[in-house]
Backbone bond lengths (Angstrom), bond angles and torsions (degrees), N, CA, C in turn:
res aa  C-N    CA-C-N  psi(-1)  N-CA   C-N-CA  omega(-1)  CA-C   N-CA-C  phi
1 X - - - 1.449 - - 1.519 110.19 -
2 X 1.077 131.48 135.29 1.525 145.83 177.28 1.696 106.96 -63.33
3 X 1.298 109.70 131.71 1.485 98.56 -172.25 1.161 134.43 -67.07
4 X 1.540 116.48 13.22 1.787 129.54 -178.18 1.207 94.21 -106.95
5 X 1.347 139.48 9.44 1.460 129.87 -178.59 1.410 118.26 -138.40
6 X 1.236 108.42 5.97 1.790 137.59 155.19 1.730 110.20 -53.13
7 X 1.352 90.14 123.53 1.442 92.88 -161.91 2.125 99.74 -74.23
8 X 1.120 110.78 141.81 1.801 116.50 176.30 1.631 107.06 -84.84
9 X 1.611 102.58 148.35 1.413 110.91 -177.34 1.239 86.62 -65.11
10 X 1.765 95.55 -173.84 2.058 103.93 -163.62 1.945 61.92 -121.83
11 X 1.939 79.76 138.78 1.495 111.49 176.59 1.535 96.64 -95.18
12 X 1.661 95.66 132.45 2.023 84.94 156.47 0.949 103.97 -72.62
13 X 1.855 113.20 -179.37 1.283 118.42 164.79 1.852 124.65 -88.13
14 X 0.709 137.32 146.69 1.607 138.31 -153.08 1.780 80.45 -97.96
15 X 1.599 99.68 154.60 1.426 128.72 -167.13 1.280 97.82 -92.69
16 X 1.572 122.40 112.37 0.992 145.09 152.02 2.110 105.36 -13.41
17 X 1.337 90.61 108.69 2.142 89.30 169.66 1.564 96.44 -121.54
18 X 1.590 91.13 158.07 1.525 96.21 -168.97 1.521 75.54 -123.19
19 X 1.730 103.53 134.75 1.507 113.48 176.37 1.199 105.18 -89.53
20 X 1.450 112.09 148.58 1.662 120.39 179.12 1.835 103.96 -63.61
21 X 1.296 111.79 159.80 1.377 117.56 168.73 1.690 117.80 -56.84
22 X 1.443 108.63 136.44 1.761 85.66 168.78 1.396 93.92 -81.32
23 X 1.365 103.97 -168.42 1.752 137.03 -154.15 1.251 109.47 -119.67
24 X 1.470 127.96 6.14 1.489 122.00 -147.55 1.767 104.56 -157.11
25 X 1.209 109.64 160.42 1.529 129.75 -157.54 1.683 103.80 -41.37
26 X 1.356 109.67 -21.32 1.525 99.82 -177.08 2.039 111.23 -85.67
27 X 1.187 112.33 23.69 1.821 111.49 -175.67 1.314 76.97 177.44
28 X 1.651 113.27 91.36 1.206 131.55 163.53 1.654 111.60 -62.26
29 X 1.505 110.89 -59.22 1.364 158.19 147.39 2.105 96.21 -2.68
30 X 1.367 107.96 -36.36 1.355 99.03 -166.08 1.438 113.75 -124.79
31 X 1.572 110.47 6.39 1.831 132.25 161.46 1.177 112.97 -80.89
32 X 1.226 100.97 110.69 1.918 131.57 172.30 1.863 108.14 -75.04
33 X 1.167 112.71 112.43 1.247 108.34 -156.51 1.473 122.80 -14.73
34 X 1.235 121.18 82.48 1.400 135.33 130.55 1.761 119.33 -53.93
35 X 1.211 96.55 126.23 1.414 97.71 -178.03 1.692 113.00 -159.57
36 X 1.146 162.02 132.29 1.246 144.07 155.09 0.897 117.56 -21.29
37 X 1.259 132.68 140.56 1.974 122.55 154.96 1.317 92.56 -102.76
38 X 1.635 150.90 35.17 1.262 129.76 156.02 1.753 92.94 -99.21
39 X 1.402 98.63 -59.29 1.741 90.77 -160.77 1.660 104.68 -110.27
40 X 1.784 124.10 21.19 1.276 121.40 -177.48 1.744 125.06 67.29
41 X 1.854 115.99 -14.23 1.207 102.98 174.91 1.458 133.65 -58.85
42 X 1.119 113.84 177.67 1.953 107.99 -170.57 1.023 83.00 -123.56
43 X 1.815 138.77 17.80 1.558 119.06 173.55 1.806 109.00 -100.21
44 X 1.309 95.45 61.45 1.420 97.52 179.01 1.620 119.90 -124.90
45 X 0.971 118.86 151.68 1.636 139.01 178.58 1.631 110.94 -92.60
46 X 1.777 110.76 106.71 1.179 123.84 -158.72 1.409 103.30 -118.41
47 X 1.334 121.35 121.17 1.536 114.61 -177.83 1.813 125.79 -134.54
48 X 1.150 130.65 54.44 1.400 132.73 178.11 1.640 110.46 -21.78
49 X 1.037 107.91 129.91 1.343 149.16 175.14 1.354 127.50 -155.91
50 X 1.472 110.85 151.06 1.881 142.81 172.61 1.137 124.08 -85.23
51 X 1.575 96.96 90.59 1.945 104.23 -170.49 2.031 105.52 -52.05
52 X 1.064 119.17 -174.05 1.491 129.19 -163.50 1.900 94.92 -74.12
53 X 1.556 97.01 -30.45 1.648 92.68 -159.70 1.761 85.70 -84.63
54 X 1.131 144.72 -24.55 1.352 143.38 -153.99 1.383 120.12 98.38
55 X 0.887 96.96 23.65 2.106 103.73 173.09 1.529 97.01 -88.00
56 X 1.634 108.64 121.42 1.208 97.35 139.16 1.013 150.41 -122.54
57 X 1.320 125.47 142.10 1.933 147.90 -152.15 1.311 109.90 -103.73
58 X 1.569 113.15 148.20 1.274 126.25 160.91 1.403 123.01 -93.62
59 X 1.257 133.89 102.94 1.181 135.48 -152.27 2.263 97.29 -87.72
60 X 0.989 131.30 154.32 1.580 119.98 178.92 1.645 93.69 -171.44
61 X 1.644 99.07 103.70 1.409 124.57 171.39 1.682 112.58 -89.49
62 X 1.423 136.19 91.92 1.491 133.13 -171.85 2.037 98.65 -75.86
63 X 0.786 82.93 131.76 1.580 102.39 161.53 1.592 149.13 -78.85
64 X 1.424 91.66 -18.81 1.658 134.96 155.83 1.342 117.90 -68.51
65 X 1.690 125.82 -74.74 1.307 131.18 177.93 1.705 120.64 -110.37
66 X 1.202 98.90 25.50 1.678 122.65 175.56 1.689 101.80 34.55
67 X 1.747 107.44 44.65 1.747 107.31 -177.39 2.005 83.02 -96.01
68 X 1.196 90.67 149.45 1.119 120.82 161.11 1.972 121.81 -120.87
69 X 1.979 110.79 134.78 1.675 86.73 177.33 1.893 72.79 -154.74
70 X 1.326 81.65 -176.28 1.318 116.40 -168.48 1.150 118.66 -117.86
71 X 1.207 132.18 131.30 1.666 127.43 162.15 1.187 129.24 -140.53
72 X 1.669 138.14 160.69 1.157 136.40 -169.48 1.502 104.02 -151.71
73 X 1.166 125.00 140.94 1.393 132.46 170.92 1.128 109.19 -10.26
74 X 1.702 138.07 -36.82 0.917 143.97 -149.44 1.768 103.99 -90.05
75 X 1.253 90.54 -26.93 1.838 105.37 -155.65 1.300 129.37 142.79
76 X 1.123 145.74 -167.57 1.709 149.29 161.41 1.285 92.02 -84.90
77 X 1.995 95.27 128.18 1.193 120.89 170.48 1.787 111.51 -108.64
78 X 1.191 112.50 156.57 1.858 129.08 -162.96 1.663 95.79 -84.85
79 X 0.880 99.50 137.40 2.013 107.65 173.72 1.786 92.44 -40.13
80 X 1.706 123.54 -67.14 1.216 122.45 162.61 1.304 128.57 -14.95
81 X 1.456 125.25 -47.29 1.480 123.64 -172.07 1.863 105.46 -101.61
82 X 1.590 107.37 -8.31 1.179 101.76 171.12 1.041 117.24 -77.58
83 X 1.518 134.63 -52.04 1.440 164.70 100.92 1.913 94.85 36.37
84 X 1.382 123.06 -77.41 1.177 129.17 -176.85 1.422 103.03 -74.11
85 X 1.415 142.65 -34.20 1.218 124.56 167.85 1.814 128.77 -64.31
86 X 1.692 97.06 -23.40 1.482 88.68 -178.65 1.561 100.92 -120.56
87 X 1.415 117.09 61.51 1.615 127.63 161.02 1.548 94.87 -104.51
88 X 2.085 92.85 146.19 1.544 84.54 174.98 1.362 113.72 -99.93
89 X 1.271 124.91 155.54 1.489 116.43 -174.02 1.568 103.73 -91.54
């Protein structure tokens, strides 16, 4: 038999995953107050991440007043302490 006419194993079917919401301007609908803290808009791009040391931060880029900040359980962190949190030792 020619190898385009070789019969294929029988695939199961793969288990249904439900993807998490994104965080960002395209599923407004699924942003938990996201907002600037410079100028209050909700047209911003919000992304959680694990600095180098293991902190994790809320990163929130506004699209309005192009502020960018940082935060951690702790509070808003300084470009400086972000900077020193994700150096590797």
């Amino acid at each position: 038999m020619p190898a385009a006419d070789t019969p294929r194993a029988a695939r199961r079917p793969r288990a249904a995953r439900t993807a998490p919401p994104l965080g960002s301007l395209t599923q407004a609908a699924h942003r938990e107050n996201a907002a600037c803290t410079h100028c209050g808009s909700e047209r911003v791009t919000q992304l959680t991440m694990s600095l180098t040391d293991g902190t994790p931060v809320q990163f929130v880029s506004c699209h309005v007043c192009e502020e960018r900040s940082w935060s951690s359980a702790a509070g808003p962190l300084s470009v400086d302490g972000i900077l020193e949190r994700s150096r590797k030792r």
